[in-house]
N, CA, C and O atoms as CSV, one atom per row, in Angstrom:
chain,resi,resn,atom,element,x,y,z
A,1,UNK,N,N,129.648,188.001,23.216
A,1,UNK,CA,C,128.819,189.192,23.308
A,1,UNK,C,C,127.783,188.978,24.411
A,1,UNK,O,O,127.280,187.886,24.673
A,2,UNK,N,N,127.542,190.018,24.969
A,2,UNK,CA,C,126.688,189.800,26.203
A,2,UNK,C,C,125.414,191.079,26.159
A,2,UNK,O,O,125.737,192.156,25.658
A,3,UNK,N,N,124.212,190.930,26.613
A,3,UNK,CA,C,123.405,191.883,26.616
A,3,UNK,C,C,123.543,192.364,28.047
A,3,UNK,O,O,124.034,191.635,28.908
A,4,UNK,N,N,123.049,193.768,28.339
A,4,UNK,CA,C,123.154,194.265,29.436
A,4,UNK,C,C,122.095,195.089,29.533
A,4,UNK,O,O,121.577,195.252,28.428
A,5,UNK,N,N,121.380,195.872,30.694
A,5,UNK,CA,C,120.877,197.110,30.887
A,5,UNK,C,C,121.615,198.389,30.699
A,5,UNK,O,O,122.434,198.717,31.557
A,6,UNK,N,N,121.423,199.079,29.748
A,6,UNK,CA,C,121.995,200.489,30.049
A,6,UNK,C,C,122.374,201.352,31.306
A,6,UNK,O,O,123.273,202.110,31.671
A,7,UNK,N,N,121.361,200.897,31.703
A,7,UNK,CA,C,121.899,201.667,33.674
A,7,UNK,C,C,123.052,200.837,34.104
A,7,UNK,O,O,123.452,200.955,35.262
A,8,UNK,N,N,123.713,199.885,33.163
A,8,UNK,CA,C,125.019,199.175,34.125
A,8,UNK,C,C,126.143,199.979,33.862
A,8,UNK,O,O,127.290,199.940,34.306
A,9,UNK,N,N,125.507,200.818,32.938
A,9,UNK,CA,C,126.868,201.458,32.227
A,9,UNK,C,C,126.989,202.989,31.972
A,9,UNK,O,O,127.854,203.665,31.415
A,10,UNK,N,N,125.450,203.384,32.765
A,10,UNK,CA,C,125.296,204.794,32.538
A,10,UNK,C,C,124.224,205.308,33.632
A,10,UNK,O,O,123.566,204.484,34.267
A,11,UNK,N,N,124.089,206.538,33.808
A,11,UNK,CA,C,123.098,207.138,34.320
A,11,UNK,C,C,122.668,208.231,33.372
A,11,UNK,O,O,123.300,208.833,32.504
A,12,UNK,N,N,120.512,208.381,34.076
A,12,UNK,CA,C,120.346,209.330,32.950
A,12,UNK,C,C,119.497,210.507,33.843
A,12,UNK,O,O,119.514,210.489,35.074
A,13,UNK,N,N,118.787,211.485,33.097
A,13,UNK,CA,C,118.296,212.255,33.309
A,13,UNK,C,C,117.211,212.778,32.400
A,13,UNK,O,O,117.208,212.521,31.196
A,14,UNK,N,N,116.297,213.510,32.987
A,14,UNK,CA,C,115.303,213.877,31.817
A,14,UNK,C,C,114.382,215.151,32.043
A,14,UNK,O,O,113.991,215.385,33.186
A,15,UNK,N,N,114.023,215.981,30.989
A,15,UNK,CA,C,113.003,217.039,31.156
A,15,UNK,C,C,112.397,217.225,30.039
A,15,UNK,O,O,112.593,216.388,29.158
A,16,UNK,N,N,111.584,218.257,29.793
A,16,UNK,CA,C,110.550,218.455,28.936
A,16,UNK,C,C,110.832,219.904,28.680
A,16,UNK,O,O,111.654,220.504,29.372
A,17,UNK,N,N,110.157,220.503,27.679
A,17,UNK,CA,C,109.336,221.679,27.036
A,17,UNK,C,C,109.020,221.475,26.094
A,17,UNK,O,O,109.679,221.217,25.088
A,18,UNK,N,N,107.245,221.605,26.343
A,18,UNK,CA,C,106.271,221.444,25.982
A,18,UNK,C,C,106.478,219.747,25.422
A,18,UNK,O,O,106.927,218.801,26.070
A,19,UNK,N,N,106.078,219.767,24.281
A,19,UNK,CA,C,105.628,218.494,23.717
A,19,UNK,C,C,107.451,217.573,23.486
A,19,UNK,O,O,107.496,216.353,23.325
A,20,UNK,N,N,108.432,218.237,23.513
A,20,UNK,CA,C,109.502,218.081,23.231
A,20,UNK,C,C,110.130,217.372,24.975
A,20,UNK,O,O,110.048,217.906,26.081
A,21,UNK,N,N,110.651,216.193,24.636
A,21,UNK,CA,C,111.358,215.571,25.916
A,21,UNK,C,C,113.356,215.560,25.688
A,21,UNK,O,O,113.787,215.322,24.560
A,22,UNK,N,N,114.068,215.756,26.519
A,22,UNK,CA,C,115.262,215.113,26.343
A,22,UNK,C,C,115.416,214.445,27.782
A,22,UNK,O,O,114.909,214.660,28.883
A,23,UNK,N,N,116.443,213.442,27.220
A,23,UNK,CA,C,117.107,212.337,27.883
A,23,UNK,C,C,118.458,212.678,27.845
A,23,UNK,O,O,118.870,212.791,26.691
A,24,UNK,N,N,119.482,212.927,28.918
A,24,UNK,CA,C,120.878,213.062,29.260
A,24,UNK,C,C,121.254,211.499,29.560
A,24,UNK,O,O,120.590,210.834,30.355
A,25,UNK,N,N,122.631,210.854,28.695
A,25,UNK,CA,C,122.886,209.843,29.141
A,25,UNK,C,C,124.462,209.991,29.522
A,25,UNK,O,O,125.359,210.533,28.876
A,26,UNK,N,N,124.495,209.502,30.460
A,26,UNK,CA,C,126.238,209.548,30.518
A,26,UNK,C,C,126.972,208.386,31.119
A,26,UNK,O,O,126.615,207.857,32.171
A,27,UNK,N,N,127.962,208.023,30.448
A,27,UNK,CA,C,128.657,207.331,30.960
A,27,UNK,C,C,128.828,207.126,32.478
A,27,UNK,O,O,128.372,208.021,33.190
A,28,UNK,N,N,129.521,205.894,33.175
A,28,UNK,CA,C,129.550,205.783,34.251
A,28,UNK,C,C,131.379,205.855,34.564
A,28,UNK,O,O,131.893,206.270,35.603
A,29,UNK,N,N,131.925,205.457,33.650
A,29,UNK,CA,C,132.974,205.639,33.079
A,29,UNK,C,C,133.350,206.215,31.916
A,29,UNK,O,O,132.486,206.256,31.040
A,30,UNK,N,N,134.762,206.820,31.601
A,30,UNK,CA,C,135.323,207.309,30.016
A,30,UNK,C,C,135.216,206.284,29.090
A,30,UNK,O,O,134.932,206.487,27.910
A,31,UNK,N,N,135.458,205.045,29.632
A,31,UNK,CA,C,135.720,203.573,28.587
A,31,UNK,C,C,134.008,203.260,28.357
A,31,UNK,O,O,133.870,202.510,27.390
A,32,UNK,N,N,133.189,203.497,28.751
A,32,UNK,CA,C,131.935,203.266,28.527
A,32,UNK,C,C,131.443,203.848,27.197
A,32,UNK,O,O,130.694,203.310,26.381
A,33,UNK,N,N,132.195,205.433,27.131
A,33,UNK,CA,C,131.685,206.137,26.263
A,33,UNK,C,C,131.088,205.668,24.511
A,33,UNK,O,O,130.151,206.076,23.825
A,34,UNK,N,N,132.194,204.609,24.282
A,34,UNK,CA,C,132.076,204.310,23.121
A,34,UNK,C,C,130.781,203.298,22.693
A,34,UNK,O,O,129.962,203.329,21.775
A,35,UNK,N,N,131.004,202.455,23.749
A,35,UNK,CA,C,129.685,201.664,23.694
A,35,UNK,C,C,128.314,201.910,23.468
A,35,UNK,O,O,127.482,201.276,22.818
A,36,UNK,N,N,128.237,202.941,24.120
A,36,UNK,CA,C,127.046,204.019,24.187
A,36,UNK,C,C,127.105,204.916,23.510
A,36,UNK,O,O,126.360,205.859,23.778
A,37,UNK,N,N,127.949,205.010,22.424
A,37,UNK,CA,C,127.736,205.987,21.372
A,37,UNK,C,C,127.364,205.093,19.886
A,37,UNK,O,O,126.802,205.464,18.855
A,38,UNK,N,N,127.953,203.754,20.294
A,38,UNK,CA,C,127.820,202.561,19.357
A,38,UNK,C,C,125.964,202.107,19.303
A,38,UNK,O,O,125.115,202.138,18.412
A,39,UNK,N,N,125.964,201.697,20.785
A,39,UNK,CA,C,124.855,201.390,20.626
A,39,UNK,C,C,123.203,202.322,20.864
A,39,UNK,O,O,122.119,202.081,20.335
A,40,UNK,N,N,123.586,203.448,21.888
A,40,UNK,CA,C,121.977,203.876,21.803
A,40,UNK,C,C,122.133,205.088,20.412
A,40,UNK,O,O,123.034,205.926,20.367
A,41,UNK,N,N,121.389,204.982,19.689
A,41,UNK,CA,C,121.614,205.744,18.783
A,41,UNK,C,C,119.896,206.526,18.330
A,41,UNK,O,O,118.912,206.005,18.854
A,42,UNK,N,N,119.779,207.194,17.803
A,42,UNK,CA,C,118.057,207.794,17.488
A,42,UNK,C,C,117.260,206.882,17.169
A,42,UNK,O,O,116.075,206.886,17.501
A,43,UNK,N,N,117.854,205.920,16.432
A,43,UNK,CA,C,117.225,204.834,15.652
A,43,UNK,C,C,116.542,203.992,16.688
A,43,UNK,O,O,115.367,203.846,17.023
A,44,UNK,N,N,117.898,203.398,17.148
A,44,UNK,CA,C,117.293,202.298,18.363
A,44,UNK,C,C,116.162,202.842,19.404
A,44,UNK,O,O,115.129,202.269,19.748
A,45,UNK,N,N,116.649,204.091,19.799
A,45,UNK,CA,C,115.601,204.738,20.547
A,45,UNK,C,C,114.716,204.871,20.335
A,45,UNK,O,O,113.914,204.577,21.222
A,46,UNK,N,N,114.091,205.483,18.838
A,46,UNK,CA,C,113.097,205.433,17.993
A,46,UNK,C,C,112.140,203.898,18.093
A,46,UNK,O,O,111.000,203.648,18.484
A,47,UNK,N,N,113.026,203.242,17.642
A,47,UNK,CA,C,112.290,201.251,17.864
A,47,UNK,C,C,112.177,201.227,19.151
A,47,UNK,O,O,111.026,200.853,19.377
A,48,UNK,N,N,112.892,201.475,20.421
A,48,UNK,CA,C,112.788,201.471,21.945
A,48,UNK,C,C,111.575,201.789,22.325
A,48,UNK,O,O,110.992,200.864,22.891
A,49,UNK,N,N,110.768,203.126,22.176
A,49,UNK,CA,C,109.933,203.770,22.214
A,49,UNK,C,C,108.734,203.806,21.873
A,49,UNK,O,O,107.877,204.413,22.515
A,50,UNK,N,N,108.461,202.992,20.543
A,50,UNK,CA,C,107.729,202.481,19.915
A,50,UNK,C,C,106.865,203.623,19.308
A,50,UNK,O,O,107.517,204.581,18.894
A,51,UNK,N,N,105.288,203.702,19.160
A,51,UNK,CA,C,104.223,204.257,19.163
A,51,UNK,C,C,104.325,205.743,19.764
A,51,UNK,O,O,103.794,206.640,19.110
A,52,UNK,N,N,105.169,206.155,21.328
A,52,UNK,CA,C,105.290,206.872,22.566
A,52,UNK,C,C,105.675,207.645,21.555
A,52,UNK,O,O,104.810,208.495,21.343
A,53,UNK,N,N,106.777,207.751,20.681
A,53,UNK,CA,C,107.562,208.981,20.389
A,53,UNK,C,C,106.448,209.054,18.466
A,53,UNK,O,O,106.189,208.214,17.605
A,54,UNK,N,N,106.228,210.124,18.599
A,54,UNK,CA,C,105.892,210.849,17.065
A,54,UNK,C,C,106.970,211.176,15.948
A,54,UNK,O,O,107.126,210.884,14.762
A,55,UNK,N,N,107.741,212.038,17.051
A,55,UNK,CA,C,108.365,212.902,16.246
A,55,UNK,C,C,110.292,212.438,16.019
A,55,UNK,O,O,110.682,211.270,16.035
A,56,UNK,N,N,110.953,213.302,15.883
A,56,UNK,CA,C,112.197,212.883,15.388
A,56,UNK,C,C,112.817,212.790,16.893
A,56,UNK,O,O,112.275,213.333,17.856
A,57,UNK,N,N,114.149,211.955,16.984
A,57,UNK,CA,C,114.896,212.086,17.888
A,57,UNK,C,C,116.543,212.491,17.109
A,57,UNK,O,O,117.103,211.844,16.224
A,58,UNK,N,N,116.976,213.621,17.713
A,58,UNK,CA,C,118.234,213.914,17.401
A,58,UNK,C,C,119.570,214.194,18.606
A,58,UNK,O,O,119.823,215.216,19.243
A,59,UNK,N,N,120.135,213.100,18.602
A,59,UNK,CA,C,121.485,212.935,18.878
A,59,UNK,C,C,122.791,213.697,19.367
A,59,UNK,O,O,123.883,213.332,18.930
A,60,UNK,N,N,122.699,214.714,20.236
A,60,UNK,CA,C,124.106,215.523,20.748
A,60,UNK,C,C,124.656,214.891,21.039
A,60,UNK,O,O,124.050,214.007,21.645
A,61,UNK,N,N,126.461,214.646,20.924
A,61,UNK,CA,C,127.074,213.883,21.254
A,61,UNK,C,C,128.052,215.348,22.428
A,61,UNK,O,O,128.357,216.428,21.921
A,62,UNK,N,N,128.251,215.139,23.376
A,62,UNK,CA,C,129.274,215.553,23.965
A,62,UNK,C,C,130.140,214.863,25.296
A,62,UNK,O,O,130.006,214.556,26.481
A,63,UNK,N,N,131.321,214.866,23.944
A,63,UNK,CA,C,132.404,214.118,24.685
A,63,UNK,C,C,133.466,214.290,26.145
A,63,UNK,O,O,134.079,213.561,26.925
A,64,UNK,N,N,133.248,215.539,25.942
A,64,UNK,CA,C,133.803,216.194,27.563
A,64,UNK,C,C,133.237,215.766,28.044
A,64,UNK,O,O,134.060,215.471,28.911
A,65,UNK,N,N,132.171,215.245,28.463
A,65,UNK,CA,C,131.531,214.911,30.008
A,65,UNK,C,C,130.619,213.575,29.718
A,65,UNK,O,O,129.488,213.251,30.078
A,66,UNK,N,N,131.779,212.848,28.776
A,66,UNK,CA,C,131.453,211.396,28.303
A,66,UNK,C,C,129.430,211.201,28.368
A,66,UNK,O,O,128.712,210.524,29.104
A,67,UNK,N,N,129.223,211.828,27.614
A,67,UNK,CA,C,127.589,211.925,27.763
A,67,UNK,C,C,126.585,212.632,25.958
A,67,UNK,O,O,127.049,213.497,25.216
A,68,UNK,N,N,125.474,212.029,25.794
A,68,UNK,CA,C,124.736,212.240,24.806
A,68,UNK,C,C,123.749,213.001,25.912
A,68,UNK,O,O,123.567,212.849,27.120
A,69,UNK,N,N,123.156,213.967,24.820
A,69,UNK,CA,C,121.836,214.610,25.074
A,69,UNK,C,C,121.215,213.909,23.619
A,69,UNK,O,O,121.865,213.568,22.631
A,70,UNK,N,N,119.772,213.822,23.838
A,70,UNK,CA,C,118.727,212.978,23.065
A,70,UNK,C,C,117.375,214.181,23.396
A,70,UNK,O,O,116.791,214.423,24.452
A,71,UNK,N,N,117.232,214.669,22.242
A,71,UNK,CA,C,115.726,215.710,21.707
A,71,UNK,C,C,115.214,214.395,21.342
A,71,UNK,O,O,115.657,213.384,20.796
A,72,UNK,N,N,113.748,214.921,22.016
A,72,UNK,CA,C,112.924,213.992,21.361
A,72,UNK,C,C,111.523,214.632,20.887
A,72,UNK,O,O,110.468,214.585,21.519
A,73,UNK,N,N,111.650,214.981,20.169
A,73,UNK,CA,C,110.091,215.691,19.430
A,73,UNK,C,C,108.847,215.065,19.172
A,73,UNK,O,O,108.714,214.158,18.350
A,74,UNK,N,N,107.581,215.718,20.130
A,74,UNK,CA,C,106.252,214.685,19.987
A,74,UNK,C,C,106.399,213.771,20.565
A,74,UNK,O,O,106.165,212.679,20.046
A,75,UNK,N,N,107.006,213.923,22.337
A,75,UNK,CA,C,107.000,212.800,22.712
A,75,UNK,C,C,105.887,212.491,23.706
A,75,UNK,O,O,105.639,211.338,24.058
A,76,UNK,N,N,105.142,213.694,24.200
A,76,UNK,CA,C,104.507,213.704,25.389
A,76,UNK,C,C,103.190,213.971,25.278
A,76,UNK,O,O,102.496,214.502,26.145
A,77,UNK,N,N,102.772,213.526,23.989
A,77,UNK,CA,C,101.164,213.921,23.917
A,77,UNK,C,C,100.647,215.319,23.869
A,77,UNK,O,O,99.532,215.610,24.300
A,78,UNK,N,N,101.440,216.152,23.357
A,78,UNK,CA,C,100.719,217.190,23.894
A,78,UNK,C,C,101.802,218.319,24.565
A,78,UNK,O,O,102.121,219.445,24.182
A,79,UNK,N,N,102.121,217.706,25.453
A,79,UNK,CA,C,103.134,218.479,26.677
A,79,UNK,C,C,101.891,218.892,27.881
A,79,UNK,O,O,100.676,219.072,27.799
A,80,UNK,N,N,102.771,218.929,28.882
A,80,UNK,CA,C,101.691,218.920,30.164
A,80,UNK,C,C,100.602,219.613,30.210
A,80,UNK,O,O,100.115,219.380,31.316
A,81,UNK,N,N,99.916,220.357,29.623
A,81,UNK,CA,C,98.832,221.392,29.673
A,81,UNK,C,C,97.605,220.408,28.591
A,81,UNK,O,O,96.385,220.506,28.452
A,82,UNK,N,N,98.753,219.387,27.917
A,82,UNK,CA,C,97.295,219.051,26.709
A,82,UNK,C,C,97.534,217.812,27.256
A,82,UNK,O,O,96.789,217.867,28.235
A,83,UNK,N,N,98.041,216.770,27.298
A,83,UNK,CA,C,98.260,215.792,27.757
A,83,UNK,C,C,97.591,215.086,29.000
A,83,UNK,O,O,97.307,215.671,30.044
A,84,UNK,N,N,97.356,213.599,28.716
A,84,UNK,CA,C,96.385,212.761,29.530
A,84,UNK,C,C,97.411,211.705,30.275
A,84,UNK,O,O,97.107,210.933,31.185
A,85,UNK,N,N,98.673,211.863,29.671
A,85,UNK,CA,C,99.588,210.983,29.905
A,85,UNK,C,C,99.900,210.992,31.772
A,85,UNK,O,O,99.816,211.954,32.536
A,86,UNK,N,N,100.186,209.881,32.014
A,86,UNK,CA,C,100.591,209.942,33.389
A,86,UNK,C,C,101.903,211.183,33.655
A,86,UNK,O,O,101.985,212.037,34.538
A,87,UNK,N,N,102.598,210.949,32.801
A,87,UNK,CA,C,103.868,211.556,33.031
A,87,UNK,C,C,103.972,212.465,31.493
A,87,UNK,O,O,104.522,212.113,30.449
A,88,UNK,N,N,103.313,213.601,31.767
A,88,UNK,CA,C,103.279,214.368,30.894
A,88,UNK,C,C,104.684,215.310,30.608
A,88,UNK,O,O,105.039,215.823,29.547
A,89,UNK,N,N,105.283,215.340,31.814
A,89,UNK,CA,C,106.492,216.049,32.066
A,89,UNK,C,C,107.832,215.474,31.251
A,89,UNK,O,O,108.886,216.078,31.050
A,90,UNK,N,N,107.503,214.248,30.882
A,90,UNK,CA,C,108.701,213.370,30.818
A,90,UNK,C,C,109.836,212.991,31.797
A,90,UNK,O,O,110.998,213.199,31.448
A,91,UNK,N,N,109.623,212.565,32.739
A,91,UNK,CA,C,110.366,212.404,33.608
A,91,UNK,C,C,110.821,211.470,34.211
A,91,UNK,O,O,111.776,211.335,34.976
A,92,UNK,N,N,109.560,210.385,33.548
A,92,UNK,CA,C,110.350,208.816,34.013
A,92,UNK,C,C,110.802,208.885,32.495
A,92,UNK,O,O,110.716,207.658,32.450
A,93,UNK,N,N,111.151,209.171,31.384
A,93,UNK,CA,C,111.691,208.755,30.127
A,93,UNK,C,C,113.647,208.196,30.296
A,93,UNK,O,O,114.330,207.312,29.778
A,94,UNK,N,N,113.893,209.294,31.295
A,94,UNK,CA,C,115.234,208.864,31.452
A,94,UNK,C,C,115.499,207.550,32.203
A,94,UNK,O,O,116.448,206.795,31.989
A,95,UNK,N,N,114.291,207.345,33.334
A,95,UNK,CA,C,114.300,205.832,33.402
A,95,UNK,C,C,114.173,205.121,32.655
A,95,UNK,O,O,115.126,204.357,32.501
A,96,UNK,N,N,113.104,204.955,31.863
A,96,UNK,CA,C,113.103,203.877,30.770
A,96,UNK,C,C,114.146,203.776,30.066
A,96,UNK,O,O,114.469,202.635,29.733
A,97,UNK,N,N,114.777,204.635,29.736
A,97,UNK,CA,C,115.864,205.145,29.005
A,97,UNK,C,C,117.001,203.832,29.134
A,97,UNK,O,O,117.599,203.161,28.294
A,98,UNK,N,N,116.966,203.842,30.552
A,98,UNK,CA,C,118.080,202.843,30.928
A,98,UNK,C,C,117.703,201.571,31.623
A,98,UNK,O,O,118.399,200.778,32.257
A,99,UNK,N,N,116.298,201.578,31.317
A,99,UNK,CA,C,116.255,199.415,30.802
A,99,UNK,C,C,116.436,199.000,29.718
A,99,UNK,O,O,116.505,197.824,29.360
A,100,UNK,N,N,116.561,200.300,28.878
A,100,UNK,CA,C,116.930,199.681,27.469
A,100,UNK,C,C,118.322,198.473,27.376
A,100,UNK,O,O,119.471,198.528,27.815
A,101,UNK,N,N,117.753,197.672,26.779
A,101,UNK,CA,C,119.219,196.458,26.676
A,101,UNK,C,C,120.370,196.767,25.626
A,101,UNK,O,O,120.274,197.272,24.508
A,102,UNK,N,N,121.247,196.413,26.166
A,102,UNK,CA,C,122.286,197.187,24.482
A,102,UNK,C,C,123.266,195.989,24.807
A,102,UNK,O,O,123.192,195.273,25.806
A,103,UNK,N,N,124.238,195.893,23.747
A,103,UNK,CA,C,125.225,194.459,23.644
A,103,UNK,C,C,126.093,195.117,23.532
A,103,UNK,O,O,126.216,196.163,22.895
A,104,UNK,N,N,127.194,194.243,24.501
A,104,UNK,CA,C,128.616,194.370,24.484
A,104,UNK,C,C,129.705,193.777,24.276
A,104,UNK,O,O,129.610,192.789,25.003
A,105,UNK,N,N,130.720,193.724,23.742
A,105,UNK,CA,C,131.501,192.866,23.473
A,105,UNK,C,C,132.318,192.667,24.332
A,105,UNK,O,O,132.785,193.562,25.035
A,106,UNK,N,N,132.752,190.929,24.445
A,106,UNK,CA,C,133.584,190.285,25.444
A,106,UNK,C,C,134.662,191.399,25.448
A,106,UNK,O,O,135.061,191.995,24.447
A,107,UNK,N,N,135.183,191.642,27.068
A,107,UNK,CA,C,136.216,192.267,27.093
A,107,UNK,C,C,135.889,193.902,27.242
A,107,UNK,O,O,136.676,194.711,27.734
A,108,UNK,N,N,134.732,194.176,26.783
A,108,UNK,CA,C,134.748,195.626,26.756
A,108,UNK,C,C,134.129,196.456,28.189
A,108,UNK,O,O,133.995,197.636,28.513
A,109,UNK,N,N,133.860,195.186,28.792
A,109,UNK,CA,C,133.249,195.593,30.567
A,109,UNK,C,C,134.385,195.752,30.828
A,109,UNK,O,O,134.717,196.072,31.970
């Protein structure tokens, strides 16, 4: 088993409204898909995030375009109008998104 960065195996994306952030993750490949449905999950993200996120994170899975969408509720302080946060927008979140470390099993690169 090996640990990796998520960006080895995906790219992401990210936006806001209001206090609410999502994160687009997608595969870099079809064979990736599973890994990344295995491992980033609300939970982990939730522990990833720490303190940052309030509120719930819920999970779209869509498989056509080997990719999760991730709601994240109460993530931004506020949302840009109330917020002190550097990045009130959420917009580096999809970066962070993908230093997250996740494990893979021999063979599955």
């Amino acid at each position: 088993m090996a640990e990796i960065y998520l960006n080895d195996i995906a790219h992401g994306r990210s936006g806001d409204k209001g206090d609410t952030s999502n994160v687009c993750v997608y595969a870099r490949k079809p064979e990736y898909y599973k890994i990344i449905e295995r491992e980033v999950t609300p939970e982990k993200l939730k522990a990833y995030f720490g303190d940052m996120v309030k509120g719930k994170i819920t999970r779209y899975d869509v498989p056509s375009l080997n990719g999760f969408n991730f709601v994240i509720k109460h993530a931004l302080g506020g949302g840009a109008t109330m917020s002190l946060r550097l990045d009130s927008l959420g917009k580096s979140m999809g970066s962070a998104v993908m230093r997250m470390k996740i494990h893979v099993e021999d063979g599955e690169l």
